[in-house]
PATIPA-156707 format. One record per residue: y, z, x of N, C-alpha, C in turn. Coordinates in steps of 0.1 Angstrom, whole numbers, plus 2048, in hexadecimal, padded with zeros to 3 digits. Example, Ala and Ser with C-alpha at 12.3 -4.5 7.8 and 13.67 -1.06 7.14 Angstrom:
REM PATIPA-156707
7C784E8847D384E87B7DF84E884
7EA8478807F584788980084F881
***
This chain:
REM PATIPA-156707
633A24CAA626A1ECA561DA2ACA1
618A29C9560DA34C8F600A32C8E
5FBA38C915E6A36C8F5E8A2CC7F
5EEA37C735EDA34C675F2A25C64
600A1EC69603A14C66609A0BC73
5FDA07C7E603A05C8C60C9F6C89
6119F6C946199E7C936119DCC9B
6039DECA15FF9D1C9D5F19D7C9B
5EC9C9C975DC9CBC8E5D69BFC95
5CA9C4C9A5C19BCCA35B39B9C98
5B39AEC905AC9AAC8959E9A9C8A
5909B3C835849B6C8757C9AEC7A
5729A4C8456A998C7755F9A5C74
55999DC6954D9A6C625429A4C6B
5399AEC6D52A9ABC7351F9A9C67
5259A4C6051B9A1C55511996C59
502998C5A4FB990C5A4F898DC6B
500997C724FD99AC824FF9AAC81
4F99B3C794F89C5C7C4EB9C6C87
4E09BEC874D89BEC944DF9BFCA4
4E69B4CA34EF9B4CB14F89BECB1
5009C5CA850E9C9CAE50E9D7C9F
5099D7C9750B9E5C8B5009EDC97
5079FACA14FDA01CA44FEA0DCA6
50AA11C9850BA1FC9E508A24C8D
500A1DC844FDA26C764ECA24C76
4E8A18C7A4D8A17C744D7A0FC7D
4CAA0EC884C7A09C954C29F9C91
4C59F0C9C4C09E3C964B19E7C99
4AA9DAC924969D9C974969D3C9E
4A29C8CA349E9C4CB24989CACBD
48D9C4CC448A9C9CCF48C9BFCDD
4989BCCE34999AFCE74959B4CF6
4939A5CFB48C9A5D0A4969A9D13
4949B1D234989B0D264A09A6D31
4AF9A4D314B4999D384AE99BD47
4A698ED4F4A6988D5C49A992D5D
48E996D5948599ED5748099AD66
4809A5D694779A4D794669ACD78
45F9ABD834559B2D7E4569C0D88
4519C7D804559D9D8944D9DAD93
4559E2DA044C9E2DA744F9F3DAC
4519FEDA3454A0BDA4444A10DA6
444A17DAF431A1BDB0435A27DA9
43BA2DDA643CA42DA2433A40D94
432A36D8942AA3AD7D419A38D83
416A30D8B409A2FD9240AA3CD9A
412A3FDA240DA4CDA840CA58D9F
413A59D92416A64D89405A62D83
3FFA57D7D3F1A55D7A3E6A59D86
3EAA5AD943DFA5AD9B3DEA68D9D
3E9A74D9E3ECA80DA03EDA89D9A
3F2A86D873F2A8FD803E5A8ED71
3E1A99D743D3A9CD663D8A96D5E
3D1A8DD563D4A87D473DCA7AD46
3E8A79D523F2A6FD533EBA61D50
3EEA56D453E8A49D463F3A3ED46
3EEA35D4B3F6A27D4A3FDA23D3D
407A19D4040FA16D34401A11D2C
405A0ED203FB9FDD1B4039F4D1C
3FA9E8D194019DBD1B40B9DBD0D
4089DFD054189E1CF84179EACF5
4229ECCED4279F6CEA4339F5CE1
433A00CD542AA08CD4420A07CCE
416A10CD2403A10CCE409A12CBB
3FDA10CB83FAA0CCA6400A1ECA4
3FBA27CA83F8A37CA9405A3ACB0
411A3CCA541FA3ECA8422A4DCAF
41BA58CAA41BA63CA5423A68CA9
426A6AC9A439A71C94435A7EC90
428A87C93425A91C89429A99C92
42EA9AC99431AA6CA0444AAFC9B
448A9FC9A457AA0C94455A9EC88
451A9BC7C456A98C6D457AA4C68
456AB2C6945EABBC6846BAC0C6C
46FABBC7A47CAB9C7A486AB1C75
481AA4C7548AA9AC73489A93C62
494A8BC62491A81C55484A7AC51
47FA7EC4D472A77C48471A69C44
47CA66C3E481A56C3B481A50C4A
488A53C4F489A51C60478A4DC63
470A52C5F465A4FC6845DA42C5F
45CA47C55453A3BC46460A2EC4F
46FA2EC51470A1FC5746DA1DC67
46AA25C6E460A24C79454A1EC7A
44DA22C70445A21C7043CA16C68
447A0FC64446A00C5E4489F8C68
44E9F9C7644E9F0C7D43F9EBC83
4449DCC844369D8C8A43C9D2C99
4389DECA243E9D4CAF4359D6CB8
4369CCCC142E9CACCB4339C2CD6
4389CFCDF4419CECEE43B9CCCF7
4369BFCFE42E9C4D0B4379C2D12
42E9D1D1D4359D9D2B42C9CDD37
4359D2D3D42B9CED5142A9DAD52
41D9DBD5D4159E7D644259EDD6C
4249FBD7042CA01D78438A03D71
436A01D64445A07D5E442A14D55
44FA1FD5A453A2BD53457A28D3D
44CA2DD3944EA31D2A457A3CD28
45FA3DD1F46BA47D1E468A49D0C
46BA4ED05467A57CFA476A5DCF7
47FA5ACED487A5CCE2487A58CD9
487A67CD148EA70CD247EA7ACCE
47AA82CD3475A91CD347AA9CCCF
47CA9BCC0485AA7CBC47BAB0CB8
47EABFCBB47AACACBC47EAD7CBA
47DAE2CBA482AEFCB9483AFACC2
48BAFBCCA486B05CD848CB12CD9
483B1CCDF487B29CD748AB2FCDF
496B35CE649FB38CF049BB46CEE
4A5B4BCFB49FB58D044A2B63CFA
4A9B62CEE4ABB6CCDF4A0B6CCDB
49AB64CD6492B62CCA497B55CC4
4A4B53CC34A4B49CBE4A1B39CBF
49DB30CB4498B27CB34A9B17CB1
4ABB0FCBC4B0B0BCB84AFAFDCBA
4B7AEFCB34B0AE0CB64B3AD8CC6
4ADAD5CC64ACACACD34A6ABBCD1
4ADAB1CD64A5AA4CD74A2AA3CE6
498A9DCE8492A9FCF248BA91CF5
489A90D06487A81D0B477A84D0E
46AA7DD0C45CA82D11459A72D19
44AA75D1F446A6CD26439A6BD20
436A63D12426A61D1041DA5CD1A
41EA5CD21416A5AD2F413A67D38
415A70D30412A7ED3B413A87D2E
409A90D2E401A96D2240EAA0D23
412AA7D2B41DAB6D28428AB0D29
429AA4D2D43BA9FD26437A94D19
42FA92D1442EA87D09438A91CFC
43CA9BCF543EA9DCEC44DAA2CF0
453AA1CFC45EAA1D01463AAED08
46BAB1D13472AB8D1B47CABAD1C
483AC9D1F490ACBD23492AD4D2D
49AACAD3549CABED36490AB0D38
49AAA7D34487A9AD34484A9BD42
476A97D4546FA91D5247BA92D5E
475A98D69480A8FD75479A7FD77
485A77D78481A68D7B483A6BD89
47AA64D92478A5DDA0477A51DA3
47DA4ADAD47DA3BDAF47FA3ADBD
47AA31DC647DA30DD1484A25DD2
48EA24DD949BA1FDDD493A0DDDA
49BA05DD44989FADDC48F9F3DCB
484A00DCA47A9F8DBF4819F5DAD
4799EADAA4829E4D9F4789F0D96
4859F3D8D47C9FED824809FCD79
4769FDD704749FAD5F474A08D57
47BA0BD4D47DA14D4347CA0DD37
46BA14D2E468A0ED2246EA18D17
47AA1BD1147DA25D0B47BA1ECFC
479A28CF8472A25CE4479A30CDC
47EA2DCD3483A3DCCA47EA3ECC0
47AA4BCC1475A52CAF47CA5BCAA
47CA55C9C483A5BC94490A59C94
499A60C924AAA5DC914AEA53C9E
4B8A4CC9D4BEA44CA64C8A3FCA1
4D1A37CA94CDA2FCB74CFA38CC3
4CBA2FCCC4CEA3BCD94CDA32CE1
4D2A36CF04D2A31CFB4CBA38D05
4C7A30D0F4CBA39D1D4D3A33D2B
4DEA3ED2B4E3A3AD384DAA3FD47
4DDA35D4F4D8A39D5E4E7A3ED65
4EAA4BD644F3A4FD694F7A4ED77
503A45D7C506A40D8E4FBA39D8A
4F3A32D894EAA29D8E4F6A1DD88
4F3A0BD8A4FCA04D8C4F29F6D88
4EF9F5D7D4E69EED7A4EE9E4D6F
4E89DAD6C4F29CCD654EF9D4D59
5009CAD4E5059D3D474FB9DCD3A
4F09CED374E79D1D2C4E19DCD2D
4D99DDD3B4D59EAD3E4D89F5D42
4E89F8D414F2A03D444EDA10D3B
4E9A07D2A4E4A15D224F2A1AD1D
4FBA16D1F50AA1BD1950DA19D0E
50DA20CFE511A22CF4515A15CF3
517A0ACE2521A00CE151C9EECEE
51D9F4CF551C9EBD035109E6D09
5039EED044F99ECD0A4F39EDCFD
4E29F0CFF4DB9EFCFB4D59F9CEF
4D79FBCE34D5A02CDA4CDA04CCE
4BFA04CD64B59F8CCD4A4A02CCB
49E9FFCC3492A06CBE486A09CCC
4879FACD447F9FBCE34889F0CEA
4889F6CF748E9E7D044899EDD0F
4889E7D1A4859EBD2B4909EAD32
4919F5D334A19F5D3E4999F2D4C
4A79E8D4F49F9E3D5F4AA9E6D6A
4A79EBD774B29EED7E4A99ECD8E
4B49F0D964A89F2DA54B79F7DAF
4B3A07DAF4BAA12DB64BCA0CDC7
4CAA0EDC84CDA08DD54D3A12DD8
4D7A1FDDB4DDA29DDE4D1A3DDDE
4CCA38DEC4C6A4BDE74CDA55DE1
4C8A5CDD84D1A69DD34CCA6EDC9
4D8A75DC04D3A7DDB34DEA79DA9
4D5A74D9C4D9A6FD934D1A75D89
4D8A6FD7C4D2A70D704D2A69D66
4C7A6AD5C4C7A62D524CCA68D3E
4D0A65D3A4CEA69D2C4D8A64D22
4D7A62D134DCA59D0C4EBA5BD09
4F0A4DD094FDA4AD03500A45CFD
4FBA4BCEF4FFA46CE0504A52CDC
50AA54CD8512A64CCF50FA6ACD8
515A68CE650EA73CF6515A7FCF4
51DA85CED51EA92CEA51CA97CE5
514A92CDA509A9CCD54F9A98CDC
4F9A8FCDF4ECA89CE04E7A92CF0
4F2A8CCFB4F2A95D064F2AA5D06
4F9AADCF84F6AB7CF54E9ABCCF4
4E4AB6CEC4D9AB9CEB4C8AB6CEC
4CDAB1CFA4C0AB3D094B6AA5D07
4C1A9ED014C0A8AD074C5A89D12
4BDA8FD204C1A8CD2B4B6A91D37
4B7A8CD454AAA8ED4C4B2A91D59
4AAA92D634ADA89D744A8A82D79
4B1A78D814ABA6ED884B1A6FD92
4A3A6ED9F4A6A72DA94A3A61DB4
4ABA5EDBB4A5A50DBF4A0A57DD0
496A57DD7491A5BDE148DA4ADEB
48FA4EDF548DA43E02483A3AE00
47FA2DE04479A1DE0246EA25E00
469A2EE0B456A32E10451A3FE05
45CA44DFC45BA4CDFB44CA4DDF3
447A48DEC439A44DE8431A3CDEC
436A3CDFB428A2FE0441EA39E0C
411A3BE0C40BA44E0F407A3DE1B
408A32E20404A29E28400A33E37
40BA41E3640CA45E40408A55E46
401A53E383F7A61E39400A6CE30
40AA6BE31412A77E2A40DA76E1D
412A85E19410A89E0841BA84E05
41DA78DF9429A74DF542EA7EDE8
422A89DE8422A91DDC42CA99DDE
42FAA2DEA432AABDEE43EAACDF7
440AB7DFD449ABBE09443AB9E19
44AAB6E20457AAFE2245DAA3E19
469AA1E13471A94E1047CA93E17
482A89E1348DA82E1849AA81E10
4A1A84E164ACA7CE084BBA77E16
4C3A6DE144CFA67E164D8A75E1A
4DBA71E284E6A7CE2D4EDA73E38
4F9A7CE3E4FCA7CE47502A89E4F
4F9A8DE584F8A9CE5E4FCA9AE6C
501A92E71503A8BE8250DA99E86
512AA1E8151EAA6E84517AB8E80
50AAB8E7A504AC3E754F9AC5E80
4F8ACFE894EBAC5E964E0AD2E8D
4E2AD9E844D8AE5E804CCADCE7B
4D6AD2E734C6AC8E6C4C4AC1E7A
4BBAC3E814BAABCE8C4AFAB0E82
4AAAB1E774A2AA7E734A7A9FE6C
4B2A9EE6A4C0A93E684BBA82E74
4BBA77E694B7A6EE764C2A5EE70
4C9A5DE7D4D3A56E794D1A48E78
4D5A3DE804D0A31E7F4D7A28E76
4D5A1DE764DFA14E6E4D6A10E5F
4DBA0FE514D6A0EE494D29FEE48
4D89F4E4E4D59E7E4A4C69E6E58
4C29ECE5F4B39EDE694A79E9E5F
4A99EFE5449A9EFE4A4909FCE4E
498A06E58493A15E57493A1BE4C
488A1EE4348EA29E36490A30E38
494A39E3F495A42E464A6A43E4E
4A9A3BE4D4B4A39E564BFA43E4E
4CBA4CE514D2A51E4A4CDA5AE41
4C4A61E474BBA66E3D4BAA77E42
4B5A81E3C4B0A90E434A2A94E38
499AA2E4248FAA0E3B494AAFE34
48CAB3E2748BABDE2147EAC4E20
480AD1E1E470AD8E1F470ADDE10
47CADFE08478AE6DFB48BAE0DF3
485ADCDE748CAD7DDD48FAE1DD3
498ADFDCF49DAEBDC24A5AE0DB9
49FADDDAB4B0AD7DA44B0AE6D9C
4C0AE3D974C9AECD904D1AE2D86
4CAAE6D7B4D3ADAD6C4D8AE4D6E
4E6AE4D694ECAEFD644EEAF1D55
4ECAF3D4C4F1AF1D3F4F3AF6D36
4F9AFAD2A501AFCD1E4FEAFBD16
4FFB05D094F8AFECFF502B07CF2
508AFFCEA50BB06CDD504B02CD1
4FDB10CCE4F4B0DCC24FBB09CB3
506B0DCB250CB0CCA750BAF8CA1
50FAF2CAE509AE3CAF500ADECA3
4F5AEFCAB4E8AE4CA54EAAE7C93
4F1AF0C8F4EFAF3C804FAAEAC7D
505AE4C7F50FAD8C7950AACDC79
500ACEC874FDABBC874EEABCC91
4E6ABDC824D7AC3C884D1AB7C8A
4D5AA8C864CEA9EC8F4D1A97C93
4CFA88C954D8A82C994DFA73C94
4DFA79C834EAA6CC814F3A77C7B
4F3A86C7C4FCA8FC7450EA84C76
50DA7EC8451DA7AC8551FA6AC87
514A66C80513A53C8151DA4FC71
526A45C7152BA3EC6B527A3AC5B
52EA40C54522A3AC4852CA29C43
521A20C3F525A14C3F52CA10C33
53CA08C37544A02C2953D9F7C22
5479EFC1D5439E2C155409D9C1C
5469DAC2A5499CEC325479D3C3D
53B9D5C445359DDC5153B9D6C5A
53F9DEC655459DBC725579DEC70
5589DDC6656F9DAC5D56F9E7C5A
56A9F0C4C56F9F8C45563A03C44
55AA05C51550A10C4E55BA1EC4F
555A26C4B557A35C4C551A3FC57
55CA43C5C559A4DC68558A5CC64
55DA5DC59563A70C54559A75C4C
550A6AC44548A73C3B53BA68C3D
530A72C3A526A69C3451CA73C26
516A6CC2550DA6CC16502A7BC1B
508A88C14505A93C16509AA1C1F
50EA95C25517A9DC30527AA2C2B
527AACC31537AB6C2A549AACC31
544AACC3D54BAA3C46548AA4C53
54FA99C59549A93C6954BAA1C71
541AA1C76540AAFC83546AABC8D
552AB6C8C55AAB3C9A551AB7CA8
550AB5CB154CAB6CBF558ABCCCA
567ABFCC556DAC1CCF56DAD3CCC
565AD9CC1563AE3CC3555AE9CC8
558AEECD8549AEECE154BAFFCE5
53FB08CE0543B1ACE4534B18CED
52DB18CF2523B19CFA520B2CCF9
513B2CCF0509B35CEE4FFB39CF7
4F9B30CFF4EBB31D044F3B2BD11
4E9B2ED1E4EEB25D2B4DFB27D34
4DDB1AD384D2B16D3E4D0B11D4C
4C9B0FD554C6B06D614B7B03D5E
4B9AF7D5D4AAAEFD604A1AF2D55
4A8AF3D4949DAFAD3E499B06D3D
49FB0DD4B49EB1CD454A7B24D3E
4A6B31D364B0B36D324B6B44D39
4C6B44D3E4C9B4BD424CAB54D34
4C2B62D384BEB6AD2C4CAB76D29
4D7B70D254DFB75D234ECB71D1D
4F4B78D114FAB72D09509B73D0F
515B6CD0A51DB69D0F528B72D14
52FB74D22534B7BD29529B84D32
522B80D31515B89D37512B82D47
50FB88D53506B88D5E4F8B8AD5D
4EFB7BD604E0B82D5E4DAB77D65
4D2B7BD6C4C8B70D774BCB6AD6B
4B7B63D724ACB5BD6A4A0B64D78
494B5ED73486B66D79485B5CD8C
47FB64D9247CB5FD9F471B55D9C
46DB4DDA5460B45DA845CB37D9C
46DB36D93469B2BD8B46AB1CD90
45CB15D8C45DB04D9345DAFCD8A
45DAEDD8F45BAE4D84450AE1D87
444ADBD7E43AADAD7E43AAC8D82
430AC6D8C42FAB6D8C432AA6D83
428AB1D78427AA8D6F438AA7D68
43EAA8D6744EAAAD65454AA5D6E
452AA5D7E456A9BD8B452A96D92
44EA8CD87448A7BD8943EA7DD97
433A88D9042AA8BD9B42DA94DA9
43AA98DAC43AA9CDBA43EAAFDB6
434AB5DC242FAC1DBC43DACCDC2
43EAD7DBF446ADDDC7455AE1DC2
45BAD9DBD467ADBDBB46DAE7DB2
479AECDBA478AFCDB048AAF9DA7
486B0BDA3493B0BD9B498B16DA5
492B23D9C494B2FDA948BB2ADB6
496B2DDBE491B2CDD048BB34DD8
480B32DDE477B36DE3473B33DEF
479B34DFE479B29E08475B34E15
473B2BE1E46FB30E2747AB31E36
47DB3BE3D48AB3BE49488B2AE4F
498B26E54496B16E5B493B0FE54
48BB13E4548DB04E3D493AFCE37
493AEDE394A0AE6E3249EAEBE20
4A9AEBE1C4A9AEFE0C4B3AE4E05
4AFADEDFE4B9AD5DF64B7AD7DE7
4C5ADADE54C2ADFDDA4CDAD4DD0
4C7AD2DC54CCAC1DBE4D7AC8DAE
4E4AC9DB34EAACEDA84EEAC6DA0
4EAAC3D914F3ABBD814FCAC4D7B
503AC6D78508ACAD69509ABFD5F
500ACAD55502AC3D49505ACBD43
510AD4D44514ADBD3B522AD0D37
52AADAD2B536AD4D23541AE0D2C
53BAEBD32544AF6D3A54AAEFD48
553AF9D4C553AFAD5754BAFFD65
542AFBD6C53CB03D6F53EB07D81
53BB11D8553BB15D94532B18D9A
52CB14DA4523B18DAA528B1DDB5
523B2ADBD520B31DC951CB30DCB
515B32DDD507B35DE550EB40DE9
503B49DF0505B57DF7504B56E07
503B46E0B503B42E18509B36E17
510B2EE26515B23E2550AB17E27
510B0AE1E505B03E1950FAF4E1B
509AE7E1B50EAE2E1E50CAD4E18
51AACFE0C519AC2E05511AB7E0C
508AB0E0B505AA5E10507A94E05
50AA9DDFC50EA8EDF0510A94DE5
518A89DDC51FA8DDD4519A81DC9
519A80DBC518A76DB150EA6DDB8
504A6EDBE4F9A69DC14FCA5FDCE
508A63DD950DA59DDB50DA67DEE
507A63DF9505A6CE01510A66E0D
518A73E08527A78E15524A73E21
52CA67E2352CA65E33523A59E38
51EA5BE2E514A4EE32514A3FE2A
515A30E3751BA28E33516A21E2A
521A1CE1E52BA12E21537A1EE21
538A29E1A53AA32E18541A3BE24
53EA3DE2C53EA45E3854FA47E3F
555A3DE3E564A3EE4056FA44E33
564A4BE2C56FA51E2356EA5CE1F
564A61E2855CA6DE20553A73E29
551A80E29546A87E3153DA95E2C
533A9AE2F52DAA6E29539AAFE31
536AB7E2953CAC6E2C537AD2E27
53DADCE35536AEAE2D53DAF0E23
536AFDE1B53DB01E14537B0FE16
541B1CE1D53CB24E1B53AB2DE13
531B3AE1952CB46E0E535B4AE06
532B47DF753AB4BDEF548B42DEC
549B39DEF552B2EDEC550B28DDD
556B28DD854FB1DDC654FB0EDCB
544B07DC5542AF8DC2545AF9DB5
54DAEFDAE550AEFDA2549AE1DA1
543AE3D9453BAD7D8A544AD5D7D
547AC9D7E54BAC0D6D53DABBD66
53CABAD59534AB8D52531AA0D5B
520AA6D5D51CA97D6651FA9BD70
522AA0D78526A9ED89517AA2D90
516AA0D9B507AA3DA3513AA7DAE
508AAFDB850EAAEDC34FFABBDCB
4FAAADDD54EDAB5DDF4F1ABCDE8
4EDACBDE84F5AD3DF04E1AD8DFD
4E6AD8E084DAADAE104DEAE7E19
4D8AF1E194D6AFCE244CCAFFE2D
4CCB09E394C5B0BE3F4C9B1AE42
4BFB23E414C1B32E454B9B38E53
4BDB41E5B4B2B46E644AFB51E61
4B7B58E584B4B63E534B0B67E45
4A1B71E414A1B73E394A8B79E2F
4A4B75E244B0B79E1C4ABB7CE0D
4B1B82E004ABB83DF64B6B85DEA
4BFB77DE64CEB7ADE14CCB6EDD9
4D8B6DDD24D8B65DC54E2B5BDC7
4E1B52DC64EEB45DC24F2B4BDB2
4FEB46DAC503B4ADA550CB3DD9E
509B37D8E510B30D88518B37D7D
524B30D7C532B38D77531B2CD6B
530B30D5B533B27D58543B2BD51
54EB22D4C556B24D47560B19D41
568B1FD37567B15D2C572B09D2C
56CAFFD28574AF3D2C57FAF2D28
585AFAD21593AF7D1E59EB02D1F
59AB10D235A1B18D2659DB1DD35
58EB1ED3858EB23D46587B2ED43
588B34D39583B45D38576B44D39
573B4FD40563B55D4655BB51D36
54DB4BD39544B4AD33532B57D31
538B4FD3F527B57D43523B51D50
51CB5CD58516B5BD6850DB5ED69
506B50D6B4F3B52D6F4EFB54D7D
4E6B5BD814E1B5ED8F4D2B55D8D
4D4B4FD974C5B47DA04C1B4DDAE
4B8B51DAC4AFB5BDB94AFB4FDC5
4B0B54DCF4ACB4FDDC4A7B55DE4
499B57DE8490B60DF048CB55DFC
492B5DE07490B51E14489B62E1C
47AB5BE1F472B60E22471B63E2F
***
């Protein structure tokens, strides 16, 4: 049997006169459909993000406002793309307490050369320094339990998705290319039943689109974790996140207990200082083959959905392959490791994320800066397309993996944290998390070290150093 002339043929009807529902990978439908079994949100983090951060304001009741503003992008993008934008007449109303999401934010960002290269990018029009978009987007925050709303809108080129990565939400709201929802505006509705570390970002053309910094974190933290009821700063440090340390007595602030009590707290440890580490990759060459994002969408036959064209479209030389990935640039967290490829080079001491970027809560670093005895958790993604390695210069100890925390039940009989000592590699596949937590008594002033290397042979890339100053 041959691709060219197989022995059987599975017979495909025309979507003629249904391209709204199902044509969604050349020109986005105008549907804006409701979402299925609509509940009303009850996530407090965009109320807290408004009460906490300068400028931050509430959704509106629709959306989007009359005042689209595309002027920041119609230098990047298709200009035609925006004149049919901007003929839409829609009017989405939100419920109070739901997260606005912003695709696509295309931009030009000018790395640690000089050079200037493209990015799409996720913003939050509800918060003045992420409105025109981030890389990586916004950290999302949600506490376990609350029903959350995601109002995502795209400008300019599309379609696009977003997935909630490990999160486990019905199928519409999955955000998965084809399968879900691929549409101009919709409310992704979900409600996190697992503490941990996750992520969000889109899956429509996700290899290029994931390339290029359509993607965020989402971090789900414990029921209370925004109940102020109890005097604590919900802004700040101490948190909490899902462990099981019963067998670790160092976290003596490890507190066990059964999860079905209604303790949020139960299976839980506290932290004094947070670090995430994106790891990621970037080949610029990308952005000059397929500088936006319909460079690899389908141009349409006679008979849409039967005989479209995948190989060429109208301008284009031919379809950009994607299985050719050389990684130029290498980043964590938006920063640039300042050094070109086969090179050793640390990134700067004392860099954080700013609040307004995590959904209000202050503190959170890249390079580490901690103090002796304190708990440190540090939240590792790759988003690279490499291989990547990570080291510590001390032993440190898995508490969860894919947002899903070792040892603890339903979980707990098949699996447990473990240490990993100084100088041992954690290896990351492109998507994998895995929360790694330490404690030192000694001061110290040494580097963790990411290995990146190439997915298909193995050969050395490049090795970034991240500072860790334990005071």
């Amino acid at each position: 049997m041959a691709f060219e002339n197989p022995t059987y043929h599975i017979p495909r009807r025309s979507v003629v006169g249904h391209e709204g529902a199902w044509v969604k990978s050349f020109n986005p439908p105008r549907d804006e459909p409701p979402t299925p079994e609509l509940l009303l949100p009850t996530n407090p983090v965009p109320a807290f993000v408004v009460e906490n951060v300068p400028g931050a304001t509430s959704p509106p009741q629709y959306w989007p406002e009359e005042d689209h503003l595309f002027e920041e992008d119609e230098e990047l993008e298709d200009h035609e793309d925006h004149e049919e934008d901007e003929q839409q007449d829609i009017h989405y109303e939100l419920y109070p307490n739901t997260l606005r999401i912003n695709l696509m934010r295309t931009r030009n960002i000018q790395m640690w050369d000089g050079k200037e290269i493209r990015f799409f990018l996720i913003g939050n029009p509800d918060v003045p320094a992420a409105a025109n978009g981030t890389f990586p987007g916004p950290t999302i925050r949600i506490p376990r339990g609350a029903i959350f709303h995601g109002a995502v809108y795209w400008y300019g080129q599309s379609p696009h998705t977003i997935h909630w990565h490990g999160i486990e939400p019905t199928a519409m709201n999955d955000g998965v290319g084809h399968t879900a929802m691929e549409i101009g505006l919709y409310t992704y509705q979900f409600q996190p039943n697992h503490i941990g570390s996750y992520f969000y970002h889109c899956h429509r053309n996700t290899f290029q689109h994931f390339e290029f910094g359509l993607y965020g974190f989402l971090i789900v933290e414990p029921p209370d974790a925004y109940d102020p009821s109890d005097g604590k700063n919900v802004g700040g440090y101490p948190r909490r996140t899902a462990a099981n340390l019963s067998q670790f007595t160092e976290f003596f602030e490890f507190k066990g207990g059964n999860l079905e009590s209604g303790d949020p707290h139960a299976m839980t440890v506290s932290y004094d200082v947070e670090a995430l580490w994106v790891i990621d990759d970037i080949d610029s060459t990308w952005r000059t083959q397929a500088h936006h994002a319909r460079n690899t969408f389908a141009k349409h036959g006679d008979n849409p959905g039967v005989n479209d064209e995948f190989y060429q479209r109208p301008g284009e030389s031919e379809f950009f392959s994607f299985h050719d990935y050389n990684p130029d640039y290498f980043v964590v967290t938006g920063v640039d490791f300042p050094g070109r490829v086969g090179s050793t080079v640390a990134i700067q001491p004392g860099i954080t994320i700013p609040p307004e970027l995590n959904s209000g809560v202050t503190g959170m670093q890249v390079s580490i800066n901690v103090k002796t005895n304190q708990n440190v958790l540090v939240r590792l993604l790759c988003a690279a397309y490499s291989k990547i390695i990570v080291t510590f210069p001390f032993d440190v100890v898995v508490i969860a993996v894919d947002g899903r925390a070792l040892g603890v039940p339903p979980f707990g009989k098949y699996n447990q944290p473990y240490t990993v000592k100084a100088g041992i590699p954690i290896e990351l596949s492109t998507a994998q998390r895995k929360d790694v937590l330490f404690k030192t008594k000694e001061k110290l002033n040494v580097f963790a070290q990411v290995e990146f290397r190439h997915f298909i042979n193995n050969t050395f890339l490049f090795r970034g150093k991240i500072p860790i100053i334990i005071e």
